[in-house]
Wavefront OBJ file of the C-alpha trace (Angstrom):
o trace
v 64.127 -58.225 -19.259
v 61.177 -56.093 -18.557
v 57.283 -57.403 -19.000
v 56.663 -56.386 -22.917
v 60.164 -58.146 -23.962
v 58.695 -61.133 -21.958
v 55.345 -61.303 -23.664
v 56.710 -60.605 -27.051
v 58.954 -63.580 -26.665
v 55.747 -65.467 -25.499
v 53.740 -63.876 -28.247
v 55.935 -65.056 -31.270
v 55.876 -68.446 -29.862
v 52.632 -68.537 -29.638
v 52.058 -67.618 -33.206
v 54.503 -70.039 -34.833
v 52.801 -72.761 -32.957
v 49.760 -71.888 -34.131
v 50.664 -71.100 -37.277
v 52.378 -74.125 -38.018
v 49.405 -76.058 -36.421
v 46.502 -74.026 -38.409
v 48.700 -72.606 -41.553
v 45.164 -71.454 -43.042
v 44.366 -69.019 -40.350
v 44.209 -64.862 -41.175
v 47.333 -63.534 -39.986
v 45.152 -60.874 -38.537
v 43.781 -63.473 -35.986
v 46.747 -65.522 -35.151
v 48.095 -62.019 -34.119
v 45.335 -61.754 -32.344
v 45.152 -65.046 -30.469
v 49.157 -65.361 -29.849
v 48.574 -61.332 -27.964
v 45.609 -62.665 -25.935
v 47.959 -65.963 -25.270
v 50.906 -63.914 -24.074
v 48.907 -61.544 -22.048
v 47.574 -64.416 -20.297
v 50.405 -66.792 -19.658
v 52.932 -63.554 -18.741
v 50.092 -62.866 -15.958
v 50.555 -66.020 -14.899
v 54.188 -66.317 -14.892
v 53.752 -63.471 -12.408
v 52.048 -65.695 -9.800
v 48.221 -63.730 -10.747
v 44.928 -65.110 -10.651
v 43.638 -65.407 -13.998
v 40.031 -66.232 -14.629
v 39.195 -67.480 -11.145
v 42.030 -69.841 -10.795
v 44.709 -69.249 -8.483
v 48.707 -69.433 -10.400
v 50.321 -73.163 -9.359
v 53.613 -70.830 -8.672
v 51.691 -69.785 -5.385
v 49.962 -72.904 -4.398
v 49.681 -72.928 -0.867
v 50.236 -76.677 -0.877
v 53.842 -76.220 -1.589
v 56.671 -75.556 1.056
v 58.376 -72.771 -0.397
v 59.810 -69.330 0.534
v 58.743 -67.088 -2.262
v 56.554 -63.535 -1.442
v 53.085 -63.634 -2.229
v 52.070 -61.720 -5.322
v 51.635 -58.017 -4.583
v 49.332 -57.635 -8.077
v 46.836 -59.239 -9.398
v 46.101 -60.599 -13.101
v 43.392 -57.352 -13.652
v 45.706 -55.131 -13.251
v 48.666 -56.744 -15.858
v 45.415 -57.002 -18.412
v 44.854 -53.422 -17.999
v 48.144 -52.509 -18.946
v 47.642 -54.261 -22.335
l 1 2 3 4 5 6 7 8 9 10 11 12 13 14 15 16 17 18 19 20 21 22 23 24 25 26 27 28 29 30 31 32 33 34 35 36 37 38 39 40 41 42 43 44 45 46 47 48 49 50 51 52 53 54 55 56 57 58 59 60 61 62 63 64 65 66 67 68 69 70 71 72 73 74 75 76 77 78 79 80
């Protein structure tokens, strides 16, 4: 699966949810919200900082043998 099938997966969840939670809210904006939401939670998935705040995947607490990220959460938003 490559990056847009993820976030479009992540995106549709994200508007059910919140259109089962807020079933009065403009389409328009739900659309809107759910993007934002799977922009933000596929960077994450990716091990990137978002906002200042480092991904749990790549806490450096934890004894694990995964590669550091090689990209950070900018550059995924810029490819939105």
């Amino acid at each position: 699966m490559n990056s847009r099938e993820y976030k479009a997966i992540i995106g549709r969840i994200s508007f059910n949810l919140l259109k089962k939670r807020f079933p009065g809210l403009d389409k328009k904006h739900l659309t809107e919200v759910a993007t934002q939401i799977a922009v933000n939670v596929h960077a994450r998935m990716y091990g990137a900082n978002v906002d200042g705040v480092d991904s749990p995947i790549w806490n450096n607490n934890c004894d694990n043998n995964r590669p550091e990220p090689q990209i950070d959460a900018t550059e995924l938003l810029k490819n939105e």
